[in-house]
Steps between C-alpha positions, in 0.01 A plus 500: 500500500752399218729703630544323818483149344830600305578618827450214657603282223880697529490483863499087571739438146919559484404857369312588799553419828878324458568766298405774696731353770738588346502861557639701152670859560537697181756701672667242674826657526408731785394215729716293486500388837152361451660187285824506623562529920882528451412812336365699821639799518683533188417783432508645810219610787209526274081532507344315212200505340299412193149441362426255216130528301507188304289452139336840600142503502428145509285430770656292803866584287806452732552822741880480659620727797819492663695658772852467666741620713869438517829591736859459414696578822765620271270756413456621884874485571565710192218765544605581890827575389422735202126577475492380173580216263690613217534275174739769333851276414701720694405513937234248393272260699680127413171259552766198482705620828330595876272268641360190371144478579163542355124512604181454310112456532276529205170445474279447146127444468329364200152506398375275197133404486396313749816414656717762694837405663765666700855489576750625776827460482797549779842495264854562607800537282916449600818589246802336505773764343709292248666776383471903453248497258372173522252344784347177567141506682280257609156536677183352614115525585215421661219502271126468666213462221157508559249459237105476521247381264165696508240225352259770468645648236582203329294334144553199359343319147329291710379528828486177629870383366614361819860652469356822641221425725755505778604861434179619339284758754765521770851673625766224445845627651810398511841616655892368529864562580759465265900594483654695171900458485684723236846536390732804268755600371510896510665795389539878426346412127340185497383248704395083429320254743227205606305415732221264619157600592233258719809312566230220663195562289238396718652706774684460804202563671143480322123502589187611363279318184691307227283723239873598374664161524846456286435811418865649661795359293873527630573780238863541388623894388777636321555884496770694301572859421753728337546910505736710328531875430513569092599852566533744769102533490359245370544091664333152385344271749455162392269223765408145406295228714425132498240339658413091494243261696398139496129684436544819274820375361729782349486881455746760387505856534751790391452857510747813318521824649663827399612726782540900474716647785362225713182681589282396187470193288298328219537164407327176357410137612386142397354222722538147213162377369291796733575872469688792369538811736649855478648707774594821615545679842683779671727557805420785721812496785430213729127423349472275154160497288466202226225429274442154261296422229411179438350365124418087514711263271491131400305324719302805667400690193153342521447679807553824317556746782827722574586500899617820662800468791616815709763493690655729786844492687648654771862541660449512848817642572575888256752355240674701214505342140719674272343655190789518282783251519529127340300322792198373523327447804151387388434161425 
């Protein structure tokens, strides 16, 4: 029973249910379509997935899934010709040339407590060429949310405090539309951007209970990342993200990587005021396997629990990565 009055307790204050709409990624850096529309494709045609175990064994603890699916018609034009994508320097695939258009839909579920919510997006991503190695995209999405409150499964101090009795013993649900505009600045080695989530807030169209009312801020983000090789072997990857709200205010994330022939790496991350993490994965041809460990900090280290994240990639279309030249071609 105490364990779902804390529960409860974290779920109606800023480090519970505002919080937790704001959806953290320890690696981040691998979907970055998911904060950033103008950044569909990017990468190229790609399946992505991960799975996040928040404060591991704590009962009700956040449980994260996500899934997505993106096409750069570059990608098709390229692979009809050859077969294969090739990011060698010499007869490579150039991602800033060919066609100009990208497709997205991702979809994330979230479980925490007694609320559970879900999200679909439809993204799509252009490029503007401003010069050989230098591009200019912009992109948007339509972001659907739905979120429902199980009063079953909700305690509270008191059981007659009259700020729950609406919500207390029944389904409450709620669902609305919302538009995500994003714009960067990419290339070959680095790339720098913003965009806007829940451009409206309460939705272009909403219905459903108000159990979550003011709950959706108009969130502003700021993403930025750097790679260079250090050798013929070995490469740095450098990603950094900001994140603020009229409800949750600020957050800031960064995350290091070292990269071995561009099929393993090992790296390290902080998240200000809430968590440390470590990294590694591997690169097996088209498919990529990541794994994060998550240790609280600041203001979560009285919840005490690590959080595990797993994440999988997958090139849609073969592509060949070069294993020993000064390029990387992870991020």
């Amino acid at each position: 029973m105490k364990k779902l009055i804390i529960l409860a307790v974290l779920a109606v204050s800023v480090l519970g249910v505002k919080a937790q709409s704001r959806k953290h990624v320890a690696n981040f850096s691998l979907f970055q379509q998911y904060f950033n529309p103008a950044l569909t494709g990017y990468e190229g045609s790609m399946a992505k997935s991960f799975y996040r175990n928040q404060w591991t064994g704590f009962e009700g603890a956040p449980n994260t899934i996500f899934a997505s699916a993106e096409l750069d018609l570059a990608d098709m034009a390229d692979w009809r010709s050859s077969d294969v994508l090739r990011t060698e320097r010499q007869d490579r695939y150039d991602r800033h040339a060919g066609a100009k258009h990208a497709f997205g839909i991702a979809v994330l579920h979230d479980v925490f407590g007694p609320f559970n919510e879900s999200q679909v997006q439809l993204s799509y991503g252009s490029r503007i060429r401003l010069s050989k190695s230098l591009s200019l995209r912009w992109g948007g999405a339509l972001a659907y949310t739905a979120m429902r409150l199980d009063g079953n499964k909700l305690t509270v101090d008191q059981e007659n405090d009259a700020e729950y009795q609406d919500f207390l013993g029944r389904s409450n649900r709620m669902g609305k539309l919302d538009v995500n505009l994003g714009l960067m600045l990419t290339s070959e080695n680095y790339y720098l951007g913003y965009a806007i989530q829940d451009i409206t807030q309460d939705g272009i169209v909403a219905s459903g209970d108000d159990f979550v009312e003011g709950m959706f801020q108009r969130q502003h983000v700021v993403q930025a990342g750097y790679r260079t090789a250090l050798s013929d072997q070995f490469g740095l990857v450098a990603n950094a993200m900001y994140r603020s709200d009229a409800a949750v205010k600020e957050s800031m994330e960064g995350q290091v990587k070292a990269v071995y022939q561009n099929n393993f790496w090992a790296g390290g991350g902080y998240r200000k005021d809430l968590a440390y993490s470590v990294t590694a994965g591997v690169r097996l041809d088209q498919l990529k396997i990541g794994y994060v460990y998550e240790v609280p900090s600041g203001d979560a280290t009285y919840i005490s629990r690590g959080t595990n994240e797993i994440s999988i990639t997958y090139n849609l279309i073969p592509a060949k990565h070069p294993k020993y030249s000064r390029q990387v071609t992870m991020w």
